[in-house]
C-alpha positions in Angstrom: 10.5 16.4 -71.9 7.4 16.2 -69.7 4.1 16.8 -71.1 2.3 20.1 -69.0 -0.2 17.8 -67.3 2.6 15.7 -65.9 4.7 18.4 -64.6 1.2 19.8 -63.0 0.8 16.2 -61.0 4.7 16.6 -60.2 3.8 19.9 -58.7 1.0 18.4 -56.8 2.9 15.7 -55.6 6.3 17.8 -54.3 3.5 19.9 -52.5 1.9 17.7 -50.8 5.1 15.8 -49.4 6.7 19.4 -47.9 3.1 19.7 -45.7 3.5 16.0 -44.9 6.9 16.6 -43.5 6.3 19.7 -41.9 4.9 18.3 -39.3 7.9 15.5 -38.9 9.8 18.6 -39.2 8.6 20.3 -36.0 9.3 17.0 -34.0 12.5 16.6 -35.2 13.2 19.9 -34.0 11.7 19.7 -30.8 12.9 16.1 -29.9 16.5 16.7 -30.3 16.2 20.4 -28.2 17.0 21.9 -31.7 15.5 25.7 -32.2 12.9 26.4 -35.3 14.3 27.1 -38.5 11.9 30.4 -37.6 14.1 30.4 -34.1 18.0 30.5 -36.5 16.4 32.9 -39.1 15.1 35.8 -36.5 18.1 34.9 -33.5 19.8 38.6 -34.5 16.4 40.3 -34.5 14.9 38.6 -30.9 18.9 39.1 -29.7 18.2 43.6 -29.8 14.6 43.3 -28.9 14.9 41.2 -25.5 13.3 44.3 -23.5 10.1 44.5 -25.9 6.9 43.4 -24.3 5.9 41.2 -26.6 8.2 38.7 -28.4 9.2 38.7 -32.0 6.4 37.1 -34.0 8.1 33.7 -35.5 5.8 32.7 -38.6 7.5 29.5 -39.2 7.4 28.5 -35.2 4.0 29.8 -35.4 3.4 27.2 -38.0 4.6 24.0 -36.2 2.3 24.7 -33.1 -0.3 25.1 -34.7 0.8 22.4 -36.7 1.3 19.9 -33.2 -2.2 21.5 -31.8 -3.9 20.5 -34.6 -2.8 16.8 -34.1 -3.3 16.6 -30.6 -6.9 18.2 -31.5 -7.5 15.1 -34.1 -6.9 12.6 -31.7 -8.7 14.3 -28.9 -11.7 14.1 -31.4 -10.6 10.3 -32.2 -10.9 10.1 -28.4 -6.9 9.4 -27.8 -6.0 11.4 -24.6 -2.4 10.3 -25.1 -0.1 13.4 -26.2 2.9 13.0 -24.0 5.0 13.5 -27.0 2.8 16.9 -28.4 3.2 18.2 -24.9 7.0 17.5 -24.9 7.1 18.8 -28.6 5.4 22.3 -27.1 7.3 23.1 -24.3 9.7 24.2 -27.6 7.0 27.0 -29.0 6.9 29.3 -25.6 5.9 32.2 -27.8 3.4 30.4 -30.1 2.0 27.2 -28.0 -0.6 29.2 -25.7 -2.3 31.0 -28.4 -2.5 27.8 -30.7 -3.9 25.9 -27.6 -6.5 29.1 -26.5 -7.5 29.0 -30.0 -8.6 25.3 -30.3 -9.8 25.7 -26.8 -12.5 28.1 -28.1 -14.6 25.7 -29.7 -18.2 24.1 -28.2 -17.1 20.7 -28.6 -16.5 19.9 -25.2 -14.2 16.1 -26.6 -11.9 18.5 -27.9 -11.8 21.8 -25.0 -11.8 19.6 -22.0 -8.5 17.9 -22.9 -7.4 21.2 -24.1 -7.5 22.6 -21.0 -5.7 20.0 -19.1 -2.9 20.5 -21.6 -3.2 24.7 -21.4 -3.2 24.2 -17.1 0.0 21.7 -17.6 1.8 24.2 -19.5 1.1 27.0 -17.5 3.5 25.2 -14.9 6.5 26.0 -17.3 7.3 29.6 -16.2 9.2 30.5 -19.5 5.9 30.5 -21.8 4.2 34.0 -22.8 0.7 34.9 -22.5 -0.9 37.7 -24.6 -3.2 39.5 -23.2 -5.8 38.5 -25.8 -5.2 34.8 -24.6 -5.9 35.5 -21.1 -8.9 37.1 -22.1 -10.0 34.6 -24.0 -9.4 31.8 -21.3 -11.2 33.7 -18.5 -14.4 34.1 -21.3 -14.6 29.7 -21.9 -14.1 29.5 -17.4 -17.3 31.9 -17.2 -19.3 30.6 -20.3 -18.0 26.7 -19.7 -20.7 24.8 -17.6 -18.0 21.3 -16.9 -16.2 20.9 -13.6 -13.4 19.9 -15.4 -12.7 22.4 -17.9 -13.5 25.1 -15.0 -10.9 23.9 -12.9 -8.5 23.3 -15.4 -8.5 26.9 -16.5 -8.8 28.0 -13.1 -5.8 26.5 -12.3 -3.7 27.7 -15.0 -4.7 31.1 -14.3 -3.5 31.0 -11.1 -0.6 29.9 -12.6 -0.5 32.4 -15.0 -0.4 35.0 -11.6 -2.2 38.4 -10.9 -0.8 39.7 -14.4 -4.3 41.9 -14.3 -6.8 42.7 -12.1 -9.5 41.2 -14.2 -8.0 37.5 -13.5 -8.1 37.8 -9.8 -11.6 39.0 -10.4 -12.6 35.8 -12.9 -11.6 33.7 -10.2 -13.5 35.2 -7.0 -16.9 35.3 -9.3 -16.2 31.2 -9.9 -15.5 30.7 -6.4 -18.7 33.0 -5.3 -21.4 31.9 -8.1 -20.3 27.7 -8.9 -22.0 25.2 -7.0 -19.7 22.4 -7.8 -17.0 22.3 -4.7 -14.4 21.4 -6.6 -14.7 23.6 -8.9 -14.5 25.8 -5.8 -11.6 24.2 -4.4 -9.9 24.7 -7.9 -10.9 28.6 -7.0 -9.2 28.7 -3.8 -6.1 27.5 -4.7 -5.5 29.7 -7.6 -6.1 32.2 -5.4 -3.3 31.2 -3.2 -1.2 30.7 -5.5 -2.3 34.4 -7.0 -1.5 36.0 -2.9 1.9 34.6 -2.9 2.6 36.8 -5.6 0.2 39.9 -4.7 1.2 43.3 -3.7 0.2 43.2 0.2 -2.9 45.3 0.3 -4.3 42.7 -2.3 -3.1 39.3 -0.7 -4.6 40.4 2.2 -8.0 40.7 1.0 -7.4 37.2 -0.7 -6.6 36.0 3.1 -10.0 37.6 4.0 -11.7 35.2 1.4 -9.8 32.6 2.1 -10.8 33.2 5.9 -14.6 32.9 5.0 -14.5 29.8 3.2 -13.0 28.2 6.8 -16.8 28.5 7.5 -18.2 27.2 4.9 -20.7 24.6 5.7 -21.3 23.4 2.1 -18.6 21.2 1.9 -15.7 19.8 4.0 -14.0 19.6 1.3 -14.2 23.4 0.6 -13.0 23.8 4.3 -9.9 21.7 4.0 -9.0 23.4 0.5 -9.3 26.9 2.2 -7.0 25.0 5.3 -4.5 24.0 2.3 -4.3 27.6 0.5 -3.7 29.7 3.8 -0.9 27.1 4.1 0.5 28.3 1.1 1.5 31.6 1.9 1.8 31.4 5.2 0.0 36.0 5.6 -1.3 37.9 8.1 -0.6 35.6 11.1 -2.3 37.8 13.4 -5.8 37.1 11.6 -5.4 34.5 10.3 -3.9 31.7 13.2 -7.0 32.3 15.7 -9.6 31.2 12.6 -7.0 28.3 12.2 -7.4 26.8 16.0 -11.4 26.6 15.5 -10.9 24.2 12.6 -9.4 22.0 15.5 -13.1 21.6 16.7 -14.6 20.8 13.4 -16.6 17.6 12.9 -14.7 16.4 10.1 -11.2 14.6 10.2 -10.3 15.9 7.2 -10.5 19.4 7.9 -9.2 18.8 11.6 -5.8 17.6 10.2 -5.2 20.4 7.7 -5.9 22.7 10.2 -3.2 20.9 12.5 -1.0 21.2 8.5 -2.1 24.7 8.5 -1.3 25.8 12.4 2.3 24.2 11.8 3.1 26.0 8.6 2.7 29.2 10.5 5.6 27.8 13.1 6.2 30.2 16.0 2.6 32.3 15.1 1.0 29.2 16.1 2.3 29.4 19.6 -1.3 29.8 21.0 -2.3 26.6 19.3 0.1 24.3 21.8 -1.9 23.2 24.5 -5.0 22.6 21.8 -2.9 20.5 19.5 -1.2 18.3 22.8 -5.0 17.8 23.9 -5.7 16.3 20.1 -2.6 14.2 20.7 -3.6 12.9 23.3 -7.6 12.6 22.6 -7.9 12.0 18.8 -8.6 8.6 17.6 -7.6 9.2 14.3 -3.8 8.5 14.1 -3.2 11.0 11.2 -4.4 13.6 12.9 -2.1 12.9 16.0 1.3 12.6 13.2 0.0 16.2 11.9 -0.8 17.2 15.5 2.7 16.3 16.6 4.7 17.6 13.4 3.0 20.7 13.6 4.0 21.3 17.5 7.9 20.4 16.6 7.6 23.4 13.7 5.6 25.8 16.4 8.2 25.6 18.9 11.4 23.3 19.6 12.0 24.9 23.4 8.7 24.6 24.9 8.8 22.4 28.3 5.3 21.1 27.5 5.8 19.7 23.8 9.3 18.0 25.5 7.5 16.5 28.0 5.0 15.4 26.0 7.4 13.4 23.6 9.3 11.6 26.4 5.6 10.6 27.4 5.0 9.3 23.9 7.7 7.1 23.5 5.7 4.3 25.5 3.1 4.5 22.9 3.6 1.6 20.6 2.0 4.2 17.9 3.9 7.3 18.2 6.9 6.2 19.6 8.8 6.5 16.7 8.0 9.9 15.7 8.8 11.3 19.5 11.6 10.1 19.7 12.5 11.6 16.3 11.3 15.0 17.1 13.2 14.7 20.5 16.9 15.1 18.5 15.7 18.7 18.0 15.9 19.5 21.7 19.1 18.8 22.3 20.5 18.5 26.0 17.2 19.6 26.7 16.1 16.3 26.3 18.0 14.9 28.9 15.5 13.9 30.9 14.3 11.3 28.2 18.0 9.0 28.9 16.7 6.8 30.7 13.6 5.6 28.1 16.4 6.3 25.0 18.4 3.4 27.1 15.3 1.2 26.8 15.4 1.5 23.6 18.7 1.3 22.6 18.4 -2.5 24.8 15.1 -3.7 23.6 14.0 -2.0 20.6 13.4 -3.0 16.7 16.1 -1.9 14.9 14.7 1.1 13.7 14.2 1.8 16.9 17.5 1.1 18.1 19.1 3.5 15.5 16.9 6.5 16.6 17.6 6.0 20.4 21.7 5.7 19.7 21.1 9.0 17.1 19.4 11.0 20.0 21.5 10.0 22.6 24.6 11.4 20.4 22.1 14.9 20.4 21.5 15.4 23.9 25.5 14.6 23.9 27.7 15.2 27.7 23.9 15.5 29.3 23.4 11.1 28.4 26.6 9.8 29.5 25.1 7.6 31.7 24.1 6.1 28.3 27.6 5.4 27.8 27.6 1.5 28.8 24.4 0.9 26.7 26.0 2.7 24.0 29.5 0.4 24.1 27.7 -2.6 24.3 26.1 -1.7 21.1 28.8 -1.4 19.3 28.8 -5.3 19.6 25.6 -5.8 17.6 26.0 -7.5 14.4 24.4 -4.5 12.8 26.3 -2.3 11.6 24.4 1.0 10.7 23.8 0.7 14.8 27.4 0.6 15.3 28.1 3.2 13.4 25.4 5.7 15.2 26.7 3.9 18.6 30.0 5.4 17.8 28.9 8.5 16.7 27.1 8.8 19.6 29.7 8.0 21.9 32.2 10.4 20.3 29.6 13.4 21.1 29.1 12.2 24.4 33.3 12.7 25.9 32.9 16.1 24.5 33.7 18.4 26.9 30.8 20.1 28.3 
């Protein structure tokens, strides 16, 4: 028989090892996909409350996230930034992960709520987590009272993640974007608030396109300019406004902001039909060779008919530079692009083989229009390659169709 003091250190002891593998326990679980022994025990109960607003409160799931925060927090503090497998282990607590992470967030020590928020903006990605209303409040307190760049746009980003769940989120976010001097923590601003429009009722997305508009003028920061370029992109509103503040980034003394506005102009596609003879002039006068690819791209998503865009890709395929992406674009115009034979024979003779693969692809797309192409096209069927003989054939074929 054991004497009361030993059975008391047994006690101790059988304690001590169920919190040590509690912890084990919640990886197990989440590693193999498994649910929470909380998640079997309350399956009936969440099964007859799936319309309720809020989700069943699981103690025991509860308990491991708190249980993974609370390691990811010690070796944030140990300064180890590696929690791949904590993150992983999370994406298994949708119910419980953001309140654990929100409550360690709320903490001055910034080794601890700068890594935080990384992992709280990564998470927000997932759309199957829930956020209480208490944690979104709580987030947009640390983005006004936090003073770091990093841990502003972290939490800026994950509540534009989160969405326009309440008006007081859309408002957080305008006051960073109006009162921080940092830019990115600006540009971190302006893209939660695209991401916020593309979700917006339409009366409220378009006063986020009138903010967005305004920061195209900013003279703080190219940076800020390119990132209010990028966010218009993303939701593509109010056309009418929005495409003739888009052509006078064209003349803006930075490349950067000159190429997303090119980005921008082409996202819009047909809206941007005024911007054509701007963005052939850039093509044509830009040194900056990115600038002409975004220049051109954005002209072959504005419009695939227009006489002057044709033209000006059967011009470019003499340019050692841009050859390659004409004569891509020209497949799109079809017979159209007749006129363009006789270079697409050229090609097809003399060409790299890239090139050569292209010309005998376009050929086949202009089809009965190019059979003059047909001899260049047969005797490429002798070349030892034989990805061009295959797109020599096709070609071929779509030529003898019957007009």
């Amino acid at each position: 028989m054991l004497r009361r003091s030993s059975r008391a250190t047994l006690c101790i002891v059988s304690l001590a090892l169920v919190g040590a593998t509690t912890f084990d326990t919640a990886y197990a679980r989440a590693g193999r996909g498994l649910p929470s022994e909380g998640d079997l025990k309350t399956e009936s109960t969440e099964q007859n409350t799936k319309k309720s607003t809020a989700p069943v409160q699981d103690k025991t799931a509860e308990r491991e996230a708190r249980q993974l925060i609370d390691e990811a927090r010690a070796r944030f503090k140990a300064n180890n930034q590696n929690c791949s497998d904590i993150e992983t282990a999370l994406r298994n607590y949708p119910v419980n992960a953001i309140p654990a992470i929100v409550d360690a967030m709320d903490t001055n020590d910034e080794t601890i709520q700068t890594p935080m928020a990384n992992l709280l903006n990564r998470l927000t990605g997932y759309e199957d987590f829930y956020f209480s209303n208490q944690s979104v409040k709580t987030i947009i307190g640390i983005l006004k009272s936090s003073q770091k760049r990093e841990i502003k746009s972290s939490l800026l980003s994950a509540l534009g993640n989160i969405g326009p769940r309440n008006d007081d989120i859309k408002a957080a976010i305008i006051q960073t974007l109006n009162t921080s001097p940092e830019p990115a923590v600006k540009r971190a601003a302006l893209d939660a608030l695209a991401r916020l429009a593309q979700q917006e009722r339409p009366a409220l997305a378009a006063e986020t396109t009138k903010i967005l508009v305004t920061e195209l003028s900013n003279q703080d920061s190219q940076l800020i300019r390119q990132s209010a370029l990028y966010a218009l992109s993303r939701f593509r509103a109010n056309p009418d406004f929005v495409v003739p503040a888009l052509m006078k980034t064209l003349d803006d003394n930075y490349a950067i902001v000159r190429n997303a506005g090119c980005q921008a102009l082409g996202s819009y596609q047909s809206s941007s039909k005024a911007a054509i003879p701007k963005l052939i002039e850039m093509i044509k006068t830009e040194s900056d060779s990115s600038i002409k690819y975004s220049a051109m791209n954005a002209l072959q998503s504005i419009d695939r008919k227009d006489p002057h865009i044709l033209q000006l890709y059967i011009d470019l395929l003499d340019d050692p530079l841009l050859s390659r992406n004409a004569v891509s674009y020209l497949s799109n115009f079809g017979a159209d692009a007749a006129p363009a034979v006789p270079k697409l024979i050229d090609m097809l003779k003399s060409g790299d083989v890239h090139t050569k693969h292209q010309a005998a692809e376009v050929l086949g797309h202009i089809g009965p229009a190019a059979r003059v192409a047909l001899p260049a096209l047969t005797e490429a069927l002798k070349d030892p390659d034989t990805s061009l003989v295959r797109y020599a054939e096709q070609a071929i074929t779509r030529l003898n169709q019957a007009n």
